[in-house]
N, C-alpha and C positions, 0 to 999 in steps of 0.2 A: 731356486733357493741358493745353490751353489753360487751365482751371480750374485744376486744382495750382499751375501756375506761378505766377500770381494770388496762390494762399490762400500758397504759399510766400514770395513777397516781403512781402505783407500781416505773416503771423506774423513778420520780422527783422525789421520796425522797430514791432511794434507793441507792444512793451517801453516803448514810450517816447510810444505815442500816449495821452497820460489822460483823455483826453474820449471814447475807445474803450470800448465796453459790455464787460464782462470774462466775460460769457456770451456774447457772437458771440464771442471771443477764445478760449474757452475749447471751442468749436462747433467752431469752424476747425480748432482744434490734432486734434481727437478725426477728425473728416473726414479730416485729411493722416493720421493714423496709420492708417487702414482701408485707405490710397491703395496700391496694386502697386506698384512700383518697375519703373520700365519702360526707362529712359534714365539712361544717368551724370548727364548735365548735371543734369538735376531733381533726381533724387538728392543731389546734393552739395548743391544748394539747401537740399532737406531737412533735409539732417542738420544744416544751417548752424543752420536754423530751429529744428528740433526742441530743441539744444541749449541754447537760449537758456530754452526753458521746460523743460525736463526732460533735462539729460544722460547719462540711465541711458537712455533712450530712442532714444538716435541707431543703436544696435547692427544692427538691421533695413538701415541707409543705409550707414552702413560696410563690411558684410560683403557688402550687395550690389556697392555699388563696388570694394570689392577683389576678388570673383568673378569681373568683367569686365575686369579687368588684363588686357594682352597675357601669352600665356605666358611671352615671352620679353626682352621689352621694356618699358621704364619706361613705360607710355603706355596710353591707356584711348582706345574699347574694346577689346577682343581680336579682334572680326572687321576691324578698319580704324583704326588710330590715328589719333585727332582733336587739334588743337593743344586748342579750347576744351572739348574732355573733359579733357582732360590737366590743363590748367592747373586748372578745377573741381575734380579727384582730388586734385592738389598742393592747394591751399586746405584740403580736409575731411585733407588726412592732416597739412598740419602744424600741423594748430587743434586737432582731435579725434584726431588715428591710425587706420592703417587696419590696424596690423598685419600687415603682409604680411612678407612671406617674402622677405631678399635684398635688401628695395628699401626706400629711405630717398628723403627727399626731394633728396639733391644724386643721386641718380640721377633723378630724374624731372625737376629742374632741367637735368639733362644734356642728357635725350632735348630737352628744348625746343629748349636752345640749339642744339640739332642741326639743328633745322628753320630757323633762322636765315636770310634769304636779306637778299643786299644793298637797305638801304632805296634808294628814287627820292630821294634826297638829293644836287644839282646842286656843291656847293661845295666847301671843301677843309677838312681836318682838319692844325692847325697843332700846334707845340709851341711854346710862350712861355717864357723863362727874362729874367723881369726883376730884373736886377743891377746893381752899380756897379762890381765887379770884372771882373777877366778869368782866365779860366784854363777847365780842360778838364772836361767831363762824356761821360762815357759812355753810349750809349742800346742797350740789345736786346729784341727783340720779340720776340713768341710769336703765332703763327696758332693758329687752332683747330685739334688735333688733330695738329700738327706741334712739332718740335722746336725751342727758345729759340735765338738767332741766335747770331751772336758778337755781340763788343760791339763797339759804331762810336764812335769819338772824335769829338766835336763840340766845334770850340773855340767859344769867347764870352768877346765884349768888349765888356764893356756893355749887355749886351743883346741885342748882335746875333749870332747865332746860323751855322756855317760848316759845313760836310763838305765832303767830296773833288765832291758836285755844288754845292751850291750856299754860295753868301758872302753873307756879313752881311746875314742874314735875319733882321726882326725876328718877320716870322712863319712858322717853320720847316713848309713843307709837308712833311710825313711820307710823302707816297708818291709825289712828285716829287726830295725831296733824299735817300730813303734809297734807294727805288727796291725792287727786288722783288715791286714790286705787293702791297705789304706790308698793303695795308686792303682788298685784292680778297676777303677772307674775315673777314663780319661777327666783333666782337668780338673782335678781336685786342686780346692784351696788349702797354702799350708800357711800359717800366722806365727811367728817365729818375736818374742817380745822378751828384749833382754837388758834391760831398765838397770839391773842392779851391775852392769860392767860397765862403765866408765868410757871406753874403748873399744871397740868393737864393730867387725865386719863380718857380714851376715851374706850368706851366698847359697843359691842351688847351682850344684853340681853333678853334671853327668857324667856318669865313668866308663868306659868302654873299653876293659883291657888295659893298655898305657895311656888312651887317651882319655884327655880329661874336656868337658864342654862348660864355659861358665855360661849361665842361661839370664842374661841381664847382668848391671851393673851391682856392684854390693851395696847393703842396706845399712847404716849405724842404726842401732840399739832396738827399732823393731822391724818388721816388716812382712810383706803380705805378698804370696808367691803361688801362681798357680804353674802346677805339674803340665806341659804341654805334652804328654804322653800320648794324645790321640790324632788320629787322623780321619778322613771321609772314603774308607773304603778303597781308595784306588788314586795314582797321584792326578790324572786331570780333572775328576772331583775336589780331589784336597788344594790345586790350585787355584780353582778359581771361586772355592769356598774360605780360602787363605786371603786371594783377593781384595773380597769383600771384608772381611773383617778388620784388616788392614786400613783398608779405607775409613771405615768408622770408630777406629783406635781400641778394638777390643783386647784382649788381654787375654785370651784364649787364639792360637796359633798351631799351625804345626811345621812351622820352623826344622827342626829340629829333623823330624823323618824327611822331608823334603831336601833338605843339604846333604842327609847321609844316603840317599836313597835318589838321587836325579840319575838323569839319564844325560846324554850330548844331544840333546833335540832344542830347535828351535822354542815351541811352545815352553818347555819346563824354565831355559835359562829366561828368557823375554818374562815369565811372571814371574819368576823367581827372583827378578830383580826390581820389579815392581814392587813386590811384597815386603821386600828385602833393603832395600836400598844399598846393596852389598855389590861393590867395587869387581868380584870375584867373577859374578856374573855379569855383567856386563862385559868385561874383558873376552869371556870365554863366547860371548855373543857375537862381538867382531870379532871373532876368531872364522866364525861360519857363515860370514859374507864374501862371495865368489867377487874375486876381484874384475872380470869382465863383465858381470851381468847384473851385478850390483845386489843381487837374491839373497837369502839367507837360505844355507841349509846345513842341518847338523846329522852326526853319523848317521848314514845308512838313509838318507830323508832326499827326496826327490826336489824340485823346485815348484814352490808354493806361495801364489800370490796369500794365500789368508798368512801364513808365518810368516813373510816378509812386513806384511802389516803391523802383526804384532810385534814384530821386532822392531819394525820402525816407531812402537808406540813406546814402548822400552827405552828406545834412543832419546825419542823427545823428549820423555820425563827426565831425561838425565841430564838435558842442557848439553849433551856434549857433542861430539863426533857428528858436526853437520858436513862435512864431505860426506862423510857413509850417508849419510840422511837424502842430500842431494844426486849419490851415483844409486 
């Protein structure tokens, strides 16, 4: 098993290794297609790989991973749903299809955000509306799974931001001033609609002691913001549940605990920039390539053909650093 995984990271990036013999490439590829199909997660590896050199071929990785679908549920396997199976399934169905029956990718996007649990994130989630006018904007929220609120008047002037709890906030805490414990369930939607100001920019902000996080670009006059407050239990569930979601351009993320909460490991920065497409890591990634052996490894991390892989998948999507790609 330990091998497949190996030959499978090997074969995704080695499209792009030219100094690679294209008879061991071509060894490797013939090896994984003899391989049983044992586990979602490899599988979906698989098919990732497979496709890259022959997409007529992926059929065997597809059909096995839709076999092992819950019967009843968006979520992989069928004897125990796993976030990081799931998310792998989501990957190979909306790159390749897995054809299944009933189930599309915003139902298995569903089943995830299902598992959402509130991230250990210490600070406050603000609303910002920077203006030079005065006048009224409306705000209603949506919890996961429940119904859209009424709408709450919020005046502002200038900037500063009022409801029936709190006054002239220029940084409107959202679940102290609207109250209902309104961010106690990850991923809530907030709709922020302020028609009657002229002017106006519209922002969620997270505050963290002196620091401040802007969470997207700001909105003119209305706009529709989900809370990324939650995460998947543990970070190598939440990455490669991030992942996936990333991949299908969803709008629920956990950004936010991932950046404040990584570690110096190979794995974290290599998806994290995937997810990300954030300069930050990448950099912090060649940082933890041994310049004799060409490996990647970050604090405290042995030398690991699977994280080198990933790193090197990391690199390719980045277009950049093909020396490191080639040593």
């Amino acid at each position: 098993m330990k091998n497949k995984a190996l030959i499978v990271i090997f074969l995704l990036i080695s499209s792009i290794l030219v100094t690679a013999a294209t008879a061991n490439i071509d060894l490797a590829y013939s090896w994984l297609l003899e391989q049983p199909n044992t586990d979602v997660f490899t599988a979906s590896l698989s098919a990732l790989a497979i496709s890259r050199a022959d997409p007529l071929r992926t059929e065997p990785y597809t059909s096995y991973i839709a076999s092992k679908k819950h019967t009843s549920d968006a979520c992989w396997p069928s004897g125990g749903c796993k976030i990081k199976d799931t998310s792998m399934a989501l990957l190979v169905e909306s790159i390749l299809g897995l054809n299944l029956q009933n189930t599309n990718t915003e139902n298995i996007e569903n089943w995830l955000i299902s598992r959402l649990v509130l991230a250990p994130l210490v600070g406050t989630w603000n609303l910002q509306i920077l203006t030079q006018d005065t006048g009224t904007c409306n705000l209603v929220y949506k919890k996961r799974g429940e119904s859209e609120s009424s709408p709450i008047s919020l005046s502002v002037d200038k900037g500063k931001i009022s409801s029936s709890a709190c006054k002239d906030e220029y940084f409107f805490d959202l679940n102290r001033c609207i109250g209902g414990n309104i961010l106690f369930t990850p991923a809530t939607q907030i709709e922020v609609s302020c028609q009657g100001l002229t002017n106006s920019q519209i922002s969620i902000i997270y505050k963290e002691g002196n620091t401040l996080y802007l969470l997207g670009s700001p909105i003119s006059t209305r706009g529709i913001f989900t809370i990324n407050n939650g995460f998947f239990g543990n970070r190598e569930d939440t990455l490669y549940a991030n992942w996936a979601l990333s991949q299908i351009g969803s709008k629920v993320n956990s950004r936010l605990y991932l950046k404040k909460n990584q570690e110096n490991k190979v794995l974290e920065k290599s998806l994290l920039y995937i997810i990300t497409r954030e300069q930050t890591s990448l950099s912090d990634l060649i940082s933890y390539q041994t310049s004799f052996a060409g490996d990647f490894r970050g604090s405290g991390e042995s030398s690991s053909a699977f994280n080198t892989g990933i790193a090197s998948l990391a690199l390719q999507e980045s277009g950049q650093f093909i020396t490191e790609l080639d040593r």
